[in-house]
N, C-alpha and C positions, 0 to 999 in steps of 0.2 A: 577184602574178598570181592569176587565179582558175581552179580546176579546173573542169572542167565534164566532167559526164559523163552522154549520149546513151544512152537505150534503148527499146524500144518498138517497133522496126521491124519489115518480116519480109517474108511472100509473099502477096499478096493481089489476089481477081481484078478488074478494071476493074468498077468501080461499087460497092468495097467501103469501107471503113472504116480506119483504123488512129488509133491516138493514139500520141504519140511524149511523152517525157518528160524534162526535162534538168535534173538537180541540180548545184547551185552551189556552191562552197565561200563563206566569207567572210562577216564580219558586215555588210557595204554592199551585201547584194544589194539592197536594196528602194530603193534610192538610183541605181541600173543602167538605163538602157535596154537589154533584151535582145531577140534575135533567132534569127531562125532559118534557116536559109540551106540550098543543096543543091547538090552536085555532080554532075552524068551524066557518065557517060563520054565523054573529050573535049571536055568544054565546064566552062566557067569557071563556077568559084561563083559562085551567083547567092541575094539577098537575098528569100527569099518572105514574110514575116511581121515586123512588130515589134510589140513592145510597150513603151510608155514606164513611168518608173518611177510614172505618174500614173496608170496605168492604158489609156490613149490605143492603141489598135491601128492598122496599116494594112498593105495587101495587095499584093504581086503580080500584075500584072492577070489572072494566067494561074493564078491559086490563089482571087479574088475571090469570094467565093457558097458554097466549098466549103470552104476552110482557116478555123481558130478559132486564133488563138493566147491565152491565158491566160497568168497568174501568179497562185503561190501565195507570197508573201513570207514566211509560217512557217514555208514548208516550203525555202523556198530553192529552187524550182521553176520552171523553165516550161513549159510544154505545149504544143501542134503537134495541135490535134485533125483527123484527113483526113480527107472525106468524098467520094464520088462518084470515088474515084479514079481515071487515067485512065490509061494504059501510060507519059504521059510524063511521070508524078511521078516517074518509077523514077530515083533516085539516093541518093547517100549524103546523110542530111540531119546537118546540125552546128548548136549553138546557142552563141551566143557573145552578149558584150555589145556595144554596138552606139553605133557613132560618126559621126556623118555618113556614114549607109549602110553602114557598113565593119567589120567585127570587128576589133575591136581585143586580143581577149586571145588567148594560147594556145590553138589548135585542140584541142579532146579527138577522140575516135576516130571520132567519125561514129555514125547506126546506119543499115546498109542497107533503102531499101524499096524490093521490087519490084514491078510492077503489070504483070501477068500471068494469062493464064486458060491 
């Protein structure tokens, strides 16, 4: 299994910024498809972001124009860059490795973003 630990998050007002960061345990990170996912309150986790181990991104329609996902394979990293954000990004976001749309490893903790004035 691979740890995965989410940080980065926090309170920021609509139209603002945030980058979210997720470190990896394991030496097969760079071999991974990972992702980046988010939960709101009452509503199912939903897949916003991936990145393939080739480097290949793709989006969310509802994150398209504003969200950047990245990897840093040195660092065993992925990143979740926000922009323009909107009140209904507000969820806990998680990053996990990614299978046919689906996480496949152990959830780590989330980190919360609220989008808020």
């Amino acid at each position: 299994q691979v740890q995965l630990v989410e940080s980065g998050g926090g309170l920021v007002q609509p139209g603002g910024s945030l980058r979210l960061s997720c470190a990896a345990s394991g030496s097969a990170f760079s071999s991974y498809h990972m992702g980046w996912f988010r939960q709101a309150p009452g509503k199912q986790r939903e897949l916003v972001a991936r990145v393939t181990s080739g480097g290949t991104s793709d989006y969310h329609d509802s994150v398209k124009g504003r969200f950047t996902i990245s990897r840093d394979n040195a660092k065993n990293t992925v990143y979740l860059q926000m922009s323009s954000l909107k009140p209904e990004d507000t969820a806990v976001y998680y990053c996990n490795r990614v299978m046919f749309g689906k996480g496949i490893n152990a959830w780590g903790q989330g980190t919360q973003v609220t989008v808020s004035s």
